[in-house]
MMTF fields as JSON, N, C-alpha, C and O atoms, coordinates in Angstrom:
{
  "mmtfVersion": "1.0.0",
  "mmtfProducer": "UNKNOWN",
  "numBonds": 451,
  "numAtoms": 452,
  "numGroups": 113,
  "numChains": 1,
  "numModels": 1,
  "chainsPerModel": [1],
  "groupsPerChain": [113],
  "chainIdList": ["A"],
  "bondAtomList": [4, 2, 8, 6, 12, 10, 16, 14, 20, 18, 24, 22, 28, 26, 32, 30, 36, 34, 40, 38, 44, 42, 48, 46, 52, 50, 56, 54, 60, 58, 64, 62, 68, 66, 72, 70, 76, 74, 80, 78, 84, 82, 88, 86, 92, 90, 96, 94, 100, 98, 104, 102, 108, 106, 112, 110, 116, 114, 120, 118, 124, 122, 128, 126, 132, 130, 136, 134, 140, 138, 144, 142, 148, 146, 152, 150, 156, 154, 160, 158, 164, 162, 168, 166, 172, 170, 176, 174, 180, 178, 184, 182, 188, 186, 192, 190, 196, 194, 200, 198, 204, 202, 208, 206, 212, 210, 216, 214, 220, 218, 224, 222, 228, 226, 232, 230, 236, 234, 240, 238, 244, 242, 248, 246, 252, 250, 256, 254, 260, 258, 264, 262, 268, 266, 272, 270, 276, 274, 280, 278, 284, 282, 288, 286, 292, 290, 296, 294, 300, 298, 304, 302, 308, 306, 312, 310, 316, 314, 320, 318, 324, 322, 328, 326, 332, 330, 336, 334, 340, 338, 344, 342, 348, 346, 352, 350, 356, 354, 360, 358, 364, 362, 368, 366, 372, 370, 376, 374, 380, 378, 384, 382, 388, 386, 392, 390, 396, 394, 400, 398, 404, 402, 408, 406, 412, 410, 416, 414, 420, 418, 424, 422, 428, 426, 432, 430, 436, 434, 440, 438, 444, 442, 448, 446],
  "bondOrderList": [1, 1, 1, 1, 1, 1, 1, 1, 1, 1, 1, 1, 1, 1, 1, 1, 1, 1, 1, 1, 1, 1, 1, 1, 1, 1, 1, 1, 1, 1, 1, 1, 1, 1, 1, 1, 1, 1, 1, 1, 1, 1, 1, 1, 1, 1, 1, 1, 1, 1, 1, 1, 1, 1, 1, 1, 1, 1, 1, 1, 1, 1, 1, 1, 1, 1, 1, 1, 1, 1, 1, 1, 1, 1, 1, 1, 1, 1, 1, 1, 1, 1, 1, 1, 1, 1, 1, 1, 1, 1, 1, 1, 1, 1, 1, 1, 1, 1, 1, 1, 1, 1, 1, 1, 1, 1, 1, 1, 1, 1, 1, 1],
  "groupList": [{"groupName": "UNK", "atomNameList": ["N", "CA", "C", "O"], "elementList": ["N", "C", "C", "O"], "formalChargeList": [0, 0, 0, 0], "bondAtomList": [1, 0, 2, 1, 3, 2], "bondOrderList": [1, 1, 2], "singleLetterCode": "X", "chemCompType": "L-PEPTIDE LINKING"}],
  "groupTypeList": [0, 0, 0, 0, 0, 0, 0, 0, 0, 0, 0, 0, 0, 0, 0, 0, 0, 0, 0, 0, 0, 0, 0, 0, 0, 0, 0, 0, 0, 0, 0, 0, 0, 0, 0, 0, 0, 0, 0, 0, 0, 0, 0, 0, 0, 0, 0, 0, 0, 0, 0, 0, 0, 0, 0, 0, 0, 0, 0, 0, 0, 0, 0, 0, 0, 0, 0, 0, 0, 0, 0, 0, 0, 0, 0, 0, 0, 0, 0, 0, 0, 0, 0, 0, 0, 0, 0, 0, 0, 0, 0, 0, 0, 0, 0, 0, 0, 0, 0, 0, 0, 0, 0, 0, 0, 0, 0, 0, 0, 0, 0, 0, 0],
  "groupIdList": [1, 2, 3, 4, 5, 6, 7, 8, 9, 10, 11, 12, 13, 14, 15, 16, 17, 18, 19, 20, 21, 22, 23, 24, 25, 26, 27, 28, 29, 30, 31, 32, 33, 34, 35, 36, 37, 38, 39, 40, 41, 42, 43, 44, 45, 46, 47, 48, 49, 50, 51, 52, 53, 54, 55, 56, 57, 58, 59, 60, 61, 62, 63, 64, 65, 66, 67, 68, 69, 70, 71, 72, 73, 74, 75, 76, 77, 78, 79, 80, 81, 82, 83, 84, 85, 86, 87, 88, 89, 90, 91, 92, 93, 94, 95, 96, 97, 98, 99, 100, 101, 102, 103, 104, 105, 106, 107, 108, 109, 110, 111, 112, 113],
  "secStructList": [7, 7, 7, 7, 7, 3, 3, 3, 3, 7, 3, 3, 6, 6, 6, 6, 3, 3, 7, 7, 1, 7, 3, 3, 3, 3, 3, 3, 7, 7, 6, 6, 6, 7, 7, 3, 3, 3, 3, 3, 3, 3, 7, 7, 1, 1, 1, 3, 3, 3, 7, 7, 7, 6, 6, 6, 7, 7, 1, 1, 3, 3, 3, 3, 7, 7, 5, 7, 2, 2, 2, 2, 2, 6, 6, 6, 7, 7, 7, 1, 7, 1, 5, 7, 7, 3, 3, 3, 3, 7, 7, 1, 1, 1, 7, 3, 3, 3, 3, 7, 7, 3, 3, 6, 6, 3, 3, 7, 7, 3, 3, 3, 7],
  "xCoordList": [-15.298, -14.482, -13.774, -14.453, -12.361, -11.829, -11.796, -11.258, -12.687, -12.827, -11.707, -11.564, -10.791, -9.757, -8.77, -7.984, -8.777, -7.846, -7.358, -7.725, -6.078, -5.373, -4.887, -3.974, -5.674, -5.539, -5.388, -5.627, -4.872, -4.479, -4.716, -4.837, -4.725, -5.348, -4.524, -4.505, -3.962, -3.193, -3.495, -2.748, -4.291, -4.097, -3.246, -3.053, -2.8, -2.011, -2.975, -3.382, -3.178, -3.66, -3.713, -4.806, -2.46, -1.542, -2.184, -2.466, -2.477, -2.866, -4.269, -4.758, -4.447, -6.119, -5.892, -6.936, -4.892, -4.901, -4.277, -3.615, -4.31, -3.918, -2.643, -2.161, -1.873, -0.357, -0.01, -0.075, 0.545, 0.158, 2.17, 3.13, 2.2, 3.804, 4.214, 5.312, 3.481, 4.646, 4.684, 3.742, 5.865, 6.11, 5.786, 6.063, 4.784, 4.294, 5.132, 5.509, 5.447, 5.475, 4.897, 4.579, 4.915, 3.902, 4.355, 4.535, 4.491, 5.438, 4.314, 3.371, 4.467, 3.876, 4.801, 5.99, 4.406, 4.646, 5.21, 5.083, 5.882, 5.569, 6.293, 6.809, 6.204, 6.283, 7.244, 7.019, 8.174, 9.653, 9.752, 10.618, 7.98, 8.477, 9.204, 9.715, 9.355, 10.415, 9.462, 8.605, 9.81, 8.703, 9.507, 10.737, 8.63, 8.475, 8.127, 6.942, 8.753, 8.635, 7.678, 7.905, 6.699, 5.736, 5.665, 6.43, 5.254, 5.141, 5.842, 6.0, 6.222, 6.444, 5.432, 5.238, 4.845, 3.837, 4.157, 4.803, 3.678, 3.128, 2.113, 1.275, 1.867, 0.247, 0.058, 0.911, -1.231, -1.673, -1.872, -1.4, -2.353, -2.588, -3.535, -3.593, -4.391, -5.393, -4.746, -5.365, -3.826, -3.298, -3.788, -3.739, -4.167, -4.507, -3.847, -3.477, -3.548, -2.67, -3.213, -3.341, -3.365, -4.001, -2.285, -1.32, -2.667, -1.601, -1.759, -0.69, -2.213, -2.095, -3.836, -4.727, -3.85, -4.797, -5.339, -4.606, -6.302, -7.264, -5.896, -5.257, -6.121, -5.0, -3.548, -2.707, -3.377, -2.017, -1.809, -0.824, -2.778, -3.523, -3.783, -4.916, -3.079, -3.56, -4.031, -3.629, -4.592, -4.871, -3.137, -2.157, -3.24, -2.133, -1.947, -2.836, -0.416, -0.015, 0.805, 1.751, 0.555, 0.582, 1.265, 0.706, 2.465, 3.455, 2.861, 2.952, 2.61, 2.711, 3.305, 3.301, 4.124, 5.45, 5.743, 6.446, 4.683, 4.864, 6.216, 6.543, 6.958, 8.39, 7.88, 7.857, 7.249, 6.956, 8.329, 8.417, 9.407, 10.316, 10.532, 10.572, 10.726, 10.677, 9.245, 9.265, 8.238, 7.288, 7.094, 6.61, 7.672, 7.618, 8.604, 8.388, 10.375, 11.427, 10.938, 10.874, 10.403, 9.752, 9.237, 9.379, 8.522, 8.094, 8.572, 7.994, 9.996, 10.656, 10.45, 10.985, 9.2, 8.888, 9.405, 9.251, 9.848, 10.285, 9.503, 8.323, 9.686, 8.347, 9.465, 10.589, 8.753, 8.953, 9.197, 9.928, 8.528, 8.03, 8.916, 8.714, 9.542, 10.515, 9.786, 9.376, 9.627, 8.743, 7.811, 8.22, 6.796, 5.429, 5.35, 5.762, 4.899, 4.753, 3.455, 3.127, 2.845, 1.254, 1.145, 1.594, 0.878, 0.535, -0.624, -1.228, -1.069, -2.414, -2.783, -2.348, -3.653, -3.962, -5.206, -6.224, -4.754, -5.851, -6.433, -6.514, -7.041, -7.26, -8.898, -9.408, -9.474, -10.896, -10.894, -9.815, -12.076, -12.449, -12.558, -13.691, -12.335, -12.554, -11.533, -10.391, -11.987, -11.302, -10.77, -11.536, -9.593, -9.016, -8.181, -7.098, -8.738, -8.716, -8.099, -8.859, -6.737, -5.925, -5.656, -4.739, -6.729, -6.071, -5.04, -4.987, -4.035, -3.197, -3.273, -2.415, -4.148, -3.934, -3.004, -2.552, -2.355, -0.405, -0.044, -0.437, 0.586, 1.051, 2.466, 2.659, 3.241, 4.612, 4.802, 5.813, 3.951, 4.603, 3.257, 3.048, 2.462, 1.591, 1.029, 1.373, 0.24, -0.701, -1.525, -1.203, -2.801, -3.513, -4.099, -3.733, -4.554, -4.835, -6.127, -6.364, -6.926, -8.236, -8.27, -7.588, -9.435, -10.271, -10.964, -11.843, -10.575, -12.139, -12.313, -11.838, -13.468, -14.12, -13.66, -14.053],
  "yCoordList": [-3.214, -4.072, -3.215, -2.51, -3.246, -2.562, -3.312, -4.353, -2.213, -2.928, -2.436, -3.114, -1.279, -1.455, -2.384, -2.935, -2.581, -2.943, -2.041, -0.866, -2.714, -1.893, -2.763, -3.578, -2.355, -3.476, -2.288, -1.108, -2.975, -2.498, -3.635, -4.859, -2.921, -3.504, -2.469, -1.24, -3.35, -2.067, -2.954, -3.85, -2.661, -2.787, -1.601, -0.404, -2.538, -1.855, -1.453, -2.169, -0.485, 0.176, 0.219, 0.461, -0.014, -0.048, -1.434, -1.614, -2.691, -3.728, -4.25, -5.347, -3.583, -3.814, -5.279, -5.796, -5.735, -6.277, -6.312, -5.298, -7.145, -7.262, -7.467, -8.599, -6.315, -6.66, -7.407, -7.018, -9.007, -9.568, -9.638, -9.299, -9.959, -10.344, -8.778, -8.409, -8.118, -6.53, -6.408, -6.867, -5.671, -5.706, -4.135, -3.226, -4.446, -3.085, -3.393, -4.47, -1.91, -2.311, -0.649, 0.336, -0.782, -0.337, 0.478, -0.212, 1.801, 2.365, 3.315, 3.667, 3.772, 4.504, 5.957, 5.916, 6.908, 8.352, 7.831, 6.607, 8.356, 8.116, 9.438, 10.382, 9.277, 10.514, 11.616, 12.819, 11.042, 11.456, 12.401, 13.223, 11.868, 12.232, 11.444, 11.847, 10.197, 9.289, 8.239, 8.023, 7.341, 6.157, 5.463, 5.481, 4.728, 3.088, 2.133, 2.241, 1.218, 0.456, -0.978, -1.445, -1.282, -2.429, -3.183, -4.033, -3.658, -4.729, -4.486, -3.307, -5.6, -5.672, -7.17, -8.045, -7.215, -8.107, -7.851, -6.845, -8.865, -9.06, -9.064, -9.524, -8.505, -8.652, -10.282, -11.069, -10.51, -11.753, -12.037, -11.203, -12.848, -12.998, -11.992, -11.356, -11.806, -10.422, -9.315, -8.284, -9.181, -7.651, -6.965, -5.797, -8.097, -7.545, -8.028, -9.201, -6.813, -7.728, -7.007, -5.799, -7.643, -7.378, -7.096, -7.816, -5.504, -4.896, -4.768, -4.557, -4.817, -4.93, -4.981, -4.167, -5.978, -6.468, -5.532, -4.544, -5.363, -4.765, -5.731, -6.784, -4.31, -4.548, -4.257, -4.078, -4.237, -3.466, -2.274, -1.652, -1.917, -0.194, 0.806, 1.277, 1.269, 2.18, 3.59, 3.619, 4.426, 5.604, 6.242, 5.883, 7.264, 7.72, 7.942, 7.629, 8.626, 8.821, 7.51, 6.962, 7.174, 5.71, 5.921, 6.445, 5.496, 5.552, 4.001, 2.93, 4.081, 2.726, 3.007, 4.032, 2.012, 2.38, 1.031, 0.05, 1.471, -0.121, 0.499, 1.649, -0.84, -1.207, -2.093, -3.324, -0.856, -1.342, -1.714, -2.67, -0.944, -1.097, -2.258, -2.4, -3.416, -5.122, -5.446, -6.237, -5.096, -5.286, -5.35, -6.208, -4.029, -3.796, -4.514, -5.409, -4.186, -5.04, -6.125, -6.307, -7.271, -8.364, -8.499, -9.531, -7.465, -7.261, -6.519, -6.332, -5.9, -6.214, -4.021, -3.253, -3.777, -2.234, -0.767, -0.43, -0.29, 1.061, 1.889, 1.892, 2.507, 3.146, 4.494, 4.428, 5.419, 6.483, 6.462, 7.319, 5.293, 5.724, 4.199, 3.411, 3.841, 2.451, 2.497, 1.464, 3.525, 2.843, 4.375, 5.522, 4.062, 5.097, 5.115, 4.076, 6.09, 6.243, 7.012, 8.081, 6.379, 7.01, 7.527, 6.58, 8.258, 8.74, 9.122, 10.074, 8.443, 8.33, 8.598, 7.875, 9.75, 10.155, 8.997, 8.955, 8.084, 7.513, 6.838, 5.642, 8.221, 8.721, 8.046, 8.437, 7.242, 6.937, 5.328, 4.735, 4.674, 3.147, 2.804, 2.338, 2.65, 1.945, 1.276, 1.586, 0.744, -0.209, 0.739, 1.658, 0.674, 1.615, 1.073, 0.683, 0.945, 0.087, 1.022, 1.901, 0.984, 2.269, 1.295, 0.48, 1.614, 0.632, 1.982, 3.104, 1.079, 1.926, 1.939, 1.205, 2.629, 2.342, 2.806, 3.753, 1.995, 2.141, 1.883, 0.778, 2.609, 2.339, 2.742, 3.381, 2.797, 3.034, 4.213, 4.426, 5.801, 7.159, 7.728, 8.926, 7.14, 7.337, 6.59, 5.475, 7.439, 6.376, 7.661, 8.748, 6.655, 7.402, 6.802, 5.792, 7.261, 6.142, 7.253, 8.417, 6.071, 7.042, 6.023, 5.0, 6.438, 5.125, 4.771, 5.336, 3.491, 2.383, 1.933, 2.277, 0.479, 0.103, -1.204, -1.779],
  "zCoordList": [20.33, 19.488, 18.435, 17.689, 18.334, 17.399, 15.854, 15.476, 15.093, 13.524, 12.61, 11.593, 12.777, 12.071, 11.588, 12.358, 10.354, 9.357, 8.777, 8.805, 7.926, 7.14, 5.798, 5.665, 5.056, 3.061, 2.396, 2.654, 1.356, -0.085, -1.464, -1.411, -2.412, -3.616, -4.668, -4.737, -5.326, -6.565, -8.092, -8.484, -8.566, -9.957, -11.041, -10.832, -12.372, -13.348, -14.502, -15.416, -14.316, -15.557, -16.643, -17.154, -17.539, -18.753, -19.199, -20.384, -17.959, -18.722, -17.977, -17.707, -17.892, -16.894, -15.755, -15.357, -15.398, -14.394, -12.96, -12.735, -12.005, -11.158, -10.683, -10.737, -10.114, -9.635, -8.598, -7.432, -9.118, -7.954, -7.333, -8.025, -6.472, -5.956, -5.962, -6.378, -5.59, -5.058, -4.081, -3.436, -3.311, -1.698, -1.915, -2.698, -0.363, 0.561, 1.539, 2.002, 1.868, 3.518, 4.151, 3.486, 5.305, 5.95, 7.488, 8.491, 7.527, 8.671, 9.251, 8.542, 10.745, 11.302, 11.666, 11.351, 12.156, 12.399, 13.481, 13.507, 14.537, 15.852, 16.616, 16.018, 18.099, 18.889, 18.44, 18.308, 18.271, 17.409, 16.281, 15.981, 15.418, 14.233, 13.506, 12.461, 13.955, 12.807, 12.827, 13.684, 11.336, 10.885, 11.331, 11.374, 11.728, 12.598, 11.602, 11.286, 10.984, 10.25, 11.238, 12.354, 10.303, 11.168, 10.335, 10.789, 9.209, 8.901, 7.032, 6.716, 5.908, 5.007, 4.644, 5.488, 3.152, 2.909, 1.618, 1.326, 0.566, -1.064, -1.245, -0.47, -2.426, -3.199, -3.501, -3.911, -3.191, -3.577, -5.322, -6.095, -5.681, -7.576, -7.803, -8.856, -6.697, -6.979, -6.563, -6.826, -6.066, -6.581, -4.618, -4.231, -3.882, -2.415, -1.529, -1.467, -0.442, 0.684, 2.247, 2.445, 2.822, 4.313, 5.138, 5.393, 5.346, 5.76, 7.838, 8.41, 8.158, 10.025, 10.388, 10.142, 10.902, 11.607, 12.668, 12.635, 13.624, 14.709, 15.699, 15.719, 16.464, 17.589, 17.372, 18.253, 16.121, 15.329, 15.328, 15.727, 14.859, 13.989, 14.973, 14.88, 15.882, 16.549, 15.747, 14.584, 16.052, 15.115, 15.001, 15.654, 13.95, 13.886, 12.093, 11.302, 11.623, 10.706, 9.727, 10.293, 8.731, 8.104, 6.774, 5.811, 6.779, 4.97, 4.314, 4.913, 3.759, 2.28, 1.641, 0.959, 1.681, 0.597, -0.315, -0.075, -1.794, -2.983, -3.465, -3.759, -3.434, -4.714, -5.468, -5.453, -6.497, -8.344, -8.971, -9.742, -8.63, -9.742, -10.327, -11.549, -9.26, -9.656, -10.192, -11.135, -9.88, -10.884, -12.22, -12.959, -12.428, -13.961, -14.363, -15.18, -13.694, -14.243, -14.536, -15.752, -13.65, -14.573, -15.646, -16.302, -16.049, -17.458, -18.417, -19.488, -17.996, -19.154, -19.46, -20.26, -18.092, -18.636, -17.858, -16.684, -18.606, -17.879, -16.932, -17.283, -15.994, -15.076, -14.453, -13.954, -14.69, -13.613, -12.387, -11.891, -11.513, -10.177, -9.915, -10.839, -9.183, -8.561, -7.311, -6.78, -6.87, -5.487, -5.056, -5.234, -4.598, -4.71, -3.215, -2.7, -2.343, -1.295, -1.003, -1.518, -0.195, 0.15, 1.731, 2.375, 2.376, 3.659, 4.128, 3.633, 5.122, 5.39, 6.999, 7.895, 7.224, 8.68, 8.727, 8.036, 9.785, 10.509, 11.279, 11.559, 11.757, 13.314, 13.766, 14.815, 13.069, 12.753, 13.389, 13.408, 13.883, 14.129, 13.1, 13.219, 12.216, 10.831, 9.726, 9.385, 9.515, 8.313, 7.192, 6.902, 6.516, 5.734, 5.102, 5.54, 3.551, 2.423, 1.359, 0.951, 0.789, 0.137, -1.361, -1.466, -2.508, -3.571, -3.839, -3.336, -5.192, -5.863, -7.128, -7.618, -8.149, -9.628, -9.739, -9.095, -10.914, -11.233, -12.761, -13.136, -13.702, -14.671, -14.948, -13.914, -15.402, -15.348, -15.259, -14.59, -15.881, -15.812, -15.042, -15.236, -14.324, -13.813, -12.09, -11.696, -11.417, -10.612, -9.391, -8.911, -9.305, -8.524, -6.916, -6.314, -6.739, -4.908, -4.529, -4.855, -3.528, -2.556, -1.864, -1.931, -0.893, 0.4, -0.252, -0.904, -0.143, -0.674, 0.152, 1.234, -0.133, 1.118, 1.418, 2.434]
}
C-alpha cells in the first residue's frame, strides 16, 4: 500500500500564527529536466494544506512554491521574499510533511511528521 502524502503547514513567525489562504503549488522534476506543474491548493485557517495524495506522488524531485507576497499585502506588510521556493528529493514510501516558518525578511523549512 502506498503511504505517501505530500502536506505542508506554514506558520508566520512575526505574529505567532497561522497563515491561512496562501497558494502552494506544487511541481515535479521530470525526464527532461523541466517542472511539471501538478497541482495548486490554499492553506486552510490552520495554516495546512494536503498537497497530492498516494497514487499522485511518485518518488522523484518536488518544487513548493508559497506566494506570500499576497499574504503579507493583505496585511498591509512589506516582505523580502513574494514567493519562497522549496525543493525536495523524494525518493522514500513515506509521508512528507514540509512546514514553512515565514516572516517577512526571513523563513526556514525541514521534514516534519
Amino acid at each position: 500500500m502506498d503511504v505517501r502524502k505530500f502536506s505542508t503547514h506554514i506558520l508566520d513567525t512575526s505574529v505567532g500564527e497561522a497563515a491561512a489562504n496562501v497558494r502552494v503549488t506544487v511541481s515535479r522534476l521530470d525526464e527532461l529536466q523541466e517542472w511539471k506543474s501538478l497541482r495548486a491548493a490554499k492553506t486552510n485557517e490552520d495554516g495546512r494544506c494536503q498537497l497530492l495524495e498516494p497514487g499522485q506522488f511518485p518518488s522523484g524531485i518536488y518544487k513548493l512554491t508559497f506566494h506570500v507576497g499576497s499574504y503579507f499585502a493583505a496585511r498591509n506588510v512589506k516582505t523580502l521574499y513574494p514567493v519562497i521556493e522549496i525543493i525536495a528529493d523524494c525518493s522514500e514510501n513515506q509521508h512528507y510533511h514540509i512546514p514553512l516558518l515565514l516572516n517577512p525578511y526571513g523563513y526556514s523549512t525541514y521534514r516534519g511528521t
